[in-house]
VOPAGU-2260 file (C-alpha; in pm, 1 decimal, decimal comma):
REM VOPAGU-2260
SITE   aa  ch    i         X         Y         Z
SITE  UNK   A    0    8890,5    8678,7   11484,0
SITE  UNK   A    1    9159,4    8484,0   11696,4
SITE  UNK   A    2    9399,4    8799,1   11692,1
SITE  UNK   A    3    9121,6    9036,6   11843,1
SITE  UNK   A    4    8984,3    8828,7   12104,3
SITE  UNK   A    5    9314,0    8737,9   12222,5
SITE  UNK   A    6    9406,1    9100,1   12211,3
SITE  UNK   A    7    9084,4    9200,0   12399,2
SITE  UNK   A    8    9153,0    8935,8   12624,8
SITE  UNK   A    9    9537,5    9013,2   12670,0
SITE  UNK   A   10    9619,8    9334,9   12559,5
SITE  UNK   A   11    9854,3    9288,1   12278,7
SITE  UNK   A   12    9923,6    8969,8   12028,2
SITE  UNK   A   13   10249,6    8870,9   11853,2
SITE  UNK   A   14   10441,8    8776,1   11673,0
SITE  UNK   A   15   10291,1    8863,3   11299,7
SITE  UNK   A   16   10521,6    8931,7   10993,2
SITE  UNK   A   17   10488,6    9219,4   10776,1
SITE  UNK   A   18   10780,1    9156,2   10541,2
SITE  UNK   A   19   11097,4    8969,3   10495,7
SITE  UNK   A   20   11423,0    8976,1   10678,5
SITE  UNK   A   21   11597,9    9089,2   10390,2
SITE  UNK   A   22   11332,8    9417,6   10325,0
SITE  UNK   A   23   11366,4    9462,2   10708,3
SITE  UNK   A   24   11765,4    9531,6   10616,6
SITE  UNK   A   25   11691,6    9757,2   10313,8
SITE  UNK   A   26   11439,5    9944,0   10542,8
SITE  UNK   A   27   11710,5    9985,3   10809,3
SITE  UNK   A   28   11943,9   10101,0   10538,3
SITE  UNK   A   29   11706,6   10395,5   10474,0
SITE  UNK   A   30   11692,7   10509,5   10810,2
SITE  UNK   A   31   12102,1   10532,1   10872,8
SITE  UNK   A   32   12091,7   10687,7   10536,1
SITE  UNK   A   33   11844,8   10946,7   10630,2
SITE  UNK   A   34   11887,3   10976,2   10983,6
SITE  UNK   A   35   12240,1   11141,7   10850,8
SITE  UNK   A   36   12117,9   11355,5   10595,1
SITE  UNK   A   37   11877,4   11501,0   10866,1
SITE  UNK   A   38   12136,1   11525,6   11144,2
SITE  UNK   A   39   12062,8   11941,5   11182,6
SITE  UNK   A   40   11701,5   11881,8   11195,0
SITE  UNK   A   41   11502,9   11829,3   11544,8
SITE  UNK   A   42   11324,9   11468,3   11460,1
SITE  UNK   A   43   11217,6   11421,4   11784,3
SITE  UNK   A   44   11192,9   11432,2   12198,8
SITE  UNK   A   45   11497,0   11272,4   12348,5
SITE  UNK   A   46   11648,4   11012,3   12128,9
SITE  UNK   A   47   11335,7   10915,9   11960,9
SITE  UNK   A   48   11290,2   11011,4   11579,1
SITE  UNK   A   49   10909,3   11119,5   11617,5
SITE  UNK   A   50   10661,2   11086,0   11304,3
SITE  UNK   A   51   10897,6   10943,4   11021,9
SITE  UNK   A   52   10588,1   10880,9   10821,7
SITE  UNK   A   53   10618,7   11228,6   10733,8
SITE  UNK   A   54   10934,9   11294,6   10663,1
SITE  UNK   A   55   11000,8   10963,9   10471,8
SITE  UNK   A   56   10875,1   10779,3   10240,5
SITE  UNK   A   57   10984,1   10421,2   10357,6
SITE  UNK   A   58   10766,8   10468,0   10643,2
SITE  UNK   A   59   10508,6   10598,9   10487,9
SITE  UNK   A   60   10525,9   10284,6   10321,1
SITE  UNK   A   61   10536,6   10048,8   10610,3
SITE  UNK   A   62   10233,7   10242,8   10782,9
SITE  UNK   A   63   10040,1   10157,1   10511,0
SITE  UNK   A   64   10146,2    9758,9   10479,6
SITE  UNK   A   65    9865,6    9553,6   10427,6
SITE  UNK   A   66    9971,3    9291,9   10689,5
SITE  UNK   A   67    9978,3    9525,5   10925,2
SITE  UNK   A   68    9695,5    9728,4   10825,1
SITE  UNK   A   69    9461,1    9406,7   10798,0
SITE  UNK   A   70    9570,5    9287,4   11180,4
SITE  UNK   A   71    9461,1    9630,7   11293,7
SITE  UNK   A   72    9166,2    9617,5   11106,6
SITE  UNK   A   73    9036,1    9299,6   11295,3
SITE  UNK   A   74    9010,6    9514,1   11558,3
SITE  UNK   A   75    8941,0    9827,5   11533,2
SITE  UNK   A   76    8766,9    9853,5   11216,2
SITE  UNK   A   77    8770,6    9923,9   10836,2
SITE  UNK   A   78    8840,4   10307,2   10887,8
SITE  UNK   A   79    9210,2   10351,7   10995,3
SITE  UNK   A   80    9428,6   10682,6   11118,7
SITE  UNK   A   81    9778,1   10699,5   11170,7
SITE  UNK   A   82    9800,9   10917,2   11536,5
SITE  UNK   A   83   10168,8   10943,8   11547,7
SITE  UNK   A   84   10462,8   10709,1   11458,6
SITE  UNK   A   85   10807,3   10676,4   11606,6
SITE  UNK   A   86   11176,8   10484,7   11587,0
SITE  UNK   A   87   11312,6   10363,2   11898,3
SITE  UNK   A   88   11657,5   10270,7   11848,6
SITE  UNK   A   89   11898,2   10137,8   12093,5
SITE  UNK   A   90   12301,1   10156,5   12017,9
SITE  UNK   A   91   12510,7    9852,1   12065,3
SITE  UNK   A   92   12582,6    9816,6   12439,2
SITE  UNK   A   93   12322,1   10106,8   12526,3
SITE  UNK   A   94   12188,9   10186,4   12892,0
SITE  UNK   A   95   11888,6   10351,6   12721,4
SITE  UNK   A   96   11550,2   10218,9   12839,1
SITE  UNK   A   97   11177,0   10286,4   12889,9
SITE  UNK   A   98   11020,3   10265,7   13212,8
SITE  UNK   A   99   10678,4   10065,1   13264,9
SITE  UNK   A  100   10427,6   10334,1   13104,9
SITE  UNK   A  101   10062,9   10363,8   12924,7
SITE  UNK   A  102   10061,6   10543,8   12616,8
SITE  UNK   A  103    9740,2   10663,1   12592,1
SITE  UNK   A  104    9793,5   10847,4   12966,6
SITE  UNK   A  105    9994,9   11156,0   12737,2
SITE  UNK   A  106    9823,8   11192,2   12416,6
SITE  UNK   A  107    9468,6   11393,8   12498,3
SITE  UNK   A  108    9235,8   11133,0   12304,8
SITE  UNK   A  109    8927,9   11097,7   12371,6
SITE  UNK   A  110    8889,3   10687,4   12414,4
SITE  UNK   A  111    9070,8   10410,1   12387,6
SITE  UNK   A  112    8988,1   10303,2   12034,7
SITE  UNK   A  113    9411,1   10257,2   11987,3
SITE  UNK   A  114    9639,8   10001,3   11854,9
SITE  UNK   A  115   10000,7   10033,5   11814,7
SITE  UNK   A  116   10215,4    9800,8   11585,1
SITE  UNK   A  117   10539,2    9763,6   11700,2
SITE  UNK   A  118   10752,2    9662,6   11413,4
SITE  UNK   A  119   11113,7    9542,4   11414,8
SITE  UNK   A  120   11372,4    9625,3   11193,8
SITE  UNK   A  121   11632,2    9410,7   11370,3
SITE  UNK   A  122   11590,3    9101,5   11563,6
SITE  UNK   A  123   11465,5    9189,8   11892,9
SITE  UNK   A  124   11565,1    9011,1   12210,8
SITE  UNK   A  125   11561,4    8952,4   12588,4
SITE  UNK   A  126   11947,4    9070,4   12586,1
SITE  UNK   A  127   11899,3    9399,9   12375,0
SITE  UNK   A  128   11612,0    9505,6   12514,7
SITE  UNK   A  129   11296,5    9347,6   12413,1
SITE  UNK   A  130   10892,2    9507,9   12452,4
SITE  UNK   A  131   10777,8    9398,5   12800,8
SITE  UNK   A  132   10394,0    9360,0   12899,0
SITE  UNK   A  133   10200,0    9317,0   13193,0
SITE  UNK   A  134    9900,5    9090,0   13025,3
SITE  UNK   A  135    9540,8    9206,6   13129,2
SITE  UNK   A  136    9667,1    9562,5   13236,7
SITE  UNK   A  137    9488,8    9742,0   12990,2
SITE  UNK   A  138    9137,2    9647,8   13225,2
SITE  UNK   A  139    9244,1    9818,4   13543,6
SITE  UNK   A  140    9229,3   10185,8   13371,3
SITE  UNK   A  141    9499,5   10482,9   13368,4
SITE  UNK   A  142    9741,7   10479,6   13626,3
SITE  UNK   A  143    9901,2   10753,1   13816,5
SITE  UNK   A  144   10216,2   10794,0   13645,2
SITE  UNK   A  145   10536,0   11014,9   13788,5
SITE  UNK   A  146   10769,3   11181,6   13558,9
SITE  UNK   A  147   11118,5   11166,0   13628,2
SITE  UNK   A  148   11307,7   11252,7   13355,2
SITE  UNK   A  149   11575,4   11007,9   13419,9
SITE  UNK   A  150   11914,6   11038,1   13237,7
SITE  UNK   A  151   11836,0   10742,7   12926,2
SITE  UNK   A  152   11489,6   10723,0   12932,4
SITE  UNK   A  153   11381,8   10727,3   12534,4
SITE  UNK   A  154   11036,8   10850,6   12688,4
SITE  UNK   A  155   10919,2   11218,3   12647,6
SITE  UNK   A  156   10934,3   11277,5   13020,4
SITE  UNK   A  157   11079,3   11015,0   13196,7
SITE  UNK   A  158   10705,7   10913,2   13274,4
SITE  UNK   A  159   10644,0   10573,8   13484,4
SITE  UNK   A  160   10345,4   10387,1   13716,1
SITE  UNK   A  161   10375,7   10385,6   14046,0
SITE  UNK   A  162   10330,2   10040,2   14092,8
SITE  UNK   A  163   10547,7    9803,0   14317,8
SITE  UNK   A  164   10701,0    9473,2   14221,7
SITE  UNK   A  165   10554,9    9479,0   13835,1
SITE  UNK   A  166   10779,0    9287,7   13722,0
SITE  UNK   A  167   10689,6    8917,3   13853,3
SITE  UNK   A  168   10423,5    8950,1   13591,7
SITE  UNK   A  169   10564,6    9056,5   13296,2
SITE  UNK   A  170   10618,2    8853,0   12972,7
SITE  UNK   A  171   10888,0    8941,0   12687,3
SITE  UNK   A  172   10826,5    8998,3   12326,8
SITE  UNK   A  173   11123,3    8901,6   12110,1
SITE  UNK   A  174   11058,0    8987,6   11743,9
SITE  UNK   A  175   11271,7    8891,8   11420,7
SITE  UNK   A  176   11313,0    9128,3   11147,3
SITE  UNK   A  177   11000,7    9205,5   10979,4
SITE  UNK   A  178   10755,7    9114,4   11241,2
SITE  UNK   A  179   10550,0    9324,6   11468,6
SITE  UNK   A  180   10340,3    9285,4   11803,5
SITE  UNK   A  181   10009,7    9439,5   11876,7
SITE  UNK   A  182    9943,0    9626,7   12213,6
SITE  UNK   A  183    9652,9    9810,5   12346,7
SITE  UNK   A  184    9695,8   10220,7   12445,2
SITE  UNK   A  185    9670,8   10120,7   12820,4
SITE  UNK   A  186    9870,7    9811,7   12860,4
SITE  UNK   A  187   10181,1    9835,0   13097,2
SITE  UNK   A  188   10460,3    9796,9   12872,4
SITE  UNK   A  189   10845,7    9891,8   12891,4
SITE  UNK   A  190   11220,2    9756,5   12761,3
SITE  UNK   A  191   11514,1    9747,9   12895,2
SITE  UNK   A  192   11915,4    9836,6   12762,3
SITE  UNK   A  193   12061,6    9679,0   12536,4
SITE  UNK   A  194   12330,1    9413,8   12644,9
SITE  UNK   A  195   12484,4    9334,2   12313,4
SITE  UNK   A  196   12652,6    9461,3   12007,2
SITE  UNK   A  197   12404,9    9479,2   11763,2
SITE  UNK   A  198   12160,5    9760,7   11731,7
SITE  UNK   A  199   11802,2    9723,7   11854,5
SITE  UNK   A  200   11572,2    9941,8   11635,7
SITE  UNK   A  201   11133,5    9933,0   11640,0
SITE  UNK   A  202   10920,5   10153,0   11456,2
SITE  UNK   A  203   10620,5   10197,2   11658,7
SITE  UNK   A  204   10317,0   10296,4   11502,2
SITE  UNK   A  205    9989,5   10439,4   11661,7
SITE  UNK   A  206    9678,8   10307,8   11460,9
SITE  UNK   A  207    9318,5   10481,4   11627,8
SITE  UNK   A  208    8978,8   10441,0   11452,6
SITE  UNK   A  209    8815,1   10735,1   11257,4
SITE  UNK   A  210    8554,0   10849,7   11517,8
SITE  UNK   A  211    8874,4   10928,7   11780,1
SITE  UNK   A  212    8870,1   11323,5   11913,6
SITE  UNK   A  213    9161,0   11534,9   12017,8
SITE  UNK   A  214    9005,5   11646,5   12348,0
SITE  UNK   A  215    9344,5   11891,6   12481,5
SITE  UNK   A  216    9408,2   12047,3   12181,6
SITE  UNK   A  217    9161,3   12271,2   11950,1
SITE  UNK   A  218    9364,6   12085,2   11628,0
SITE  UNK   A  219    9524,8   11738,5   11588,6
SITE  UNK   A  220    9659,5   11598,1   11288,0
SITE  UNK   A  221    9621,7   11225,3   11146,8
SITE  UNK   A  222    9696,4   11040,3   10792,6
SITE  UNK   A  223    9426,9   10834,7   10659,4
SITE  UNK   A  224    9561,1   10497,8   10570,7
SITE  UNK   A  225    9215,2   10271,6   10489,9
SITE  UNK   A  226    8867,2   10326,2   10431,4
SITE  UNK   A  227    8701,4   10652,7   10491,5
SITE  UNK   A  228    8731,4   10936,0   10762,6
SITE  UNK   A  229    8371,0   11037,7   10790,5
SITE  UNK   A  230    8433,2   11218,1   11108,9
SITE  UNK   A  231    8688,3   11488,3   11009,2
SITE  UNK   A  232    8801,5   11545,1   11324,4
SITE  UNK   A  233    9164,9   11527,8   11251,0
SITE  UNK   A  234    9378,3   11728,3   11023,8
SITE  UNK   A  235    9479,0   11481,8   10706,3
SITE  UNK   A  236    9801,7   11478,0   10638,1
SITE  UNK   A  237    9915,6   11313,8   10290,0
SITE  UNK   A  238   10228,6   11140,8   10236,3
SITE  UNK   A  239   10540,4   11300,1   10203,3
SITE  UNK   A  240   10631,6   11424,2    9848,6
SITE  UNK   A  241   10996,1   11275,2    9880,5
SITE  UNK   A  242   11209,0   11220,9   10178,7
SITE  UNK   A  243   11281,7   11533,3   10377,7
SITE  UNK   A  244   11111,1   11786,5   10150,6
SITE  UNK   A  245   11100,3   12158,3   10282,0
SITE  UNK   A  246   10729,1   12098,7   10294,9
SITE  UNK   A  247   10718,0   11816,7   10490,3
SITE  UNK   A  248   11020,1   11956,7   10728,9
SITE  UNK   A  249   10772,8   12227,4   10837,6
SITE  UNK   A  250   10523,6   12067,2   10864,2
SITE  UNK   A  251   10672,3   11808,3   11071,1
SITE  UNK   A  252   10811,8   12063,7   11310,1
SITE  UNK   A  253   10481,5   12186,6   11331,4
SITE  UNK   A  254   10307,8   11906,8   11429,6
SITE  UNK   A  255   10553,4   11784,8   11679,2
SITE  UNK   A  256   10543,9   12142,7   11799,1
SITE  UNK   A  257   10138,8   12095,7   11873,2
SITE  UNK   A  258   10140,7   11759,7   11981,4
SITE  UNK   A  259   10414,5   11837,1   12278,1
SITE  UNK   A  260   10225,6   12090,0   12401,1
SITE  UNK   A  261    9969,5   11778,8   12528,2
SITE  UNK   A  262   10267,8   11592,8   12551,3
SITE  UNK   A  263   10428,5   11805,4   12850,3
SITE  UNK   A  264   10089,3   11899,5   12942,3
């Protein structure tokens, strides 16, 4: 119970470890690996690679770790969804950043019943552009956010709060390879560039609880990944056959397709 009432209390928790350094390496292998075999397809919005857990198997297998999966489950519950999943990956020496944000402001759900695991698959720093949360910010509700589609902003639309001198608050999140953080759907959070000349690369991955609704779009699509949907309100998806199948290529571009149209909404 310590990791959910200090993420009630908070709005995130770290660090926990999901695996070792050395499968965080093999892991990161498989991405370079298949991040080139897919360079003609559209992965994603802006630099991101959007919903790897259907397209390959590796993630599929590190949305379903039990490590993770058991942290989650201390707070939202025995019945788990996979929303949406996505690698943010920073270049050696890269001016690409996020701006302070809530995620939960873009995706057309109908409460807040959200976690998102933020796993790293390199060390993670204050130098190369670490998570950074504002604790307590998920209790003050949705903020007005402006989108500015600034040049290097990983985020769909350049979206940030309006909010004036954030920063004096915010804490940093360094992570080694292999362990994750925990933040809540309407937590301030951002990162900066990356000031060094390694790579900086996090698979984030949005956990919500069974009895969630898609309230801006007529169909939303989810994978199951513990206990029992009893609520059906989300198209299943099952894992992918093998990495970057034809079937899971369309239906990957179909999904992303759907889910934009909320995104850009």
């Amino acid at each position: 119970m310590e990791i959910c009432k200090f993420f009630n209390e908070k709005g995130y928790y770290f660090p926990l470890t999901a695996f070792s350094e050395d499968r965080a390496k093999y892991y990161t292998e498989c991405l370079f690996k298949l991040k080139e075999k897919a360079k003609n397809i559209t992965l994603g919005n802006n630099a991101q690679i959007n919903l790897p857990h259907i397209l390959f198997s590796f993630v599929d297998e590190i949305i379903r770790n039990n490590l993770i999966l058991d942290s989650i489950e201390t707070i939202l519950g025995p019945n788990l969804l996979v929303h949406g999943s996505s690698f943010f990956i920073k270049s050696p020496n890269s001016k690409t950043f996020i701006s302070w944000h809530q995620d939960l402001r873009y995706w057309g759900l109908d409460k807040d019943k959200e976690v998102t695991a933020w796993v790293a698959l390199t060390k993670v720093s204050k130098e190369n552009g670490c998570m950074r949360f504002i604790p307590e910010s998920h209790k003050n509700g949705m903020k007005n956010h402006k989108d500015t589609y600034k040049e290097n902003n990983l985020l769909t639309r350049g979206q940030e709060v309006d909010v004036k001198d954030i920063e004096k608050e915010q804490i940093f999140v360094p992570l080694l390879p292999g362990q994750f953080s925990l933040h809540h759907g309407k937590i301030l959070h951002s990162s900066a560039q990356n000031n060094t000349n390694q790579y900086r690369i996090g698979l984030s991955i949005n956990y919500i609880s069974t009895d969630m609704k898609q309230i801006e779009m007529k169909k939303d699509y989810a994978t199951l990944v513990r206990g029992k949907d009893n609520f059906n309100n989300f198209e299943l998806v099952d894992p992918p056959i093998h990495d970057l199948s034809s079937e899971s290529i369309k239906l990957h571009q179909n999904i992303l397709n759907e889910q934009n149209k909320v995104f850009y909404k």
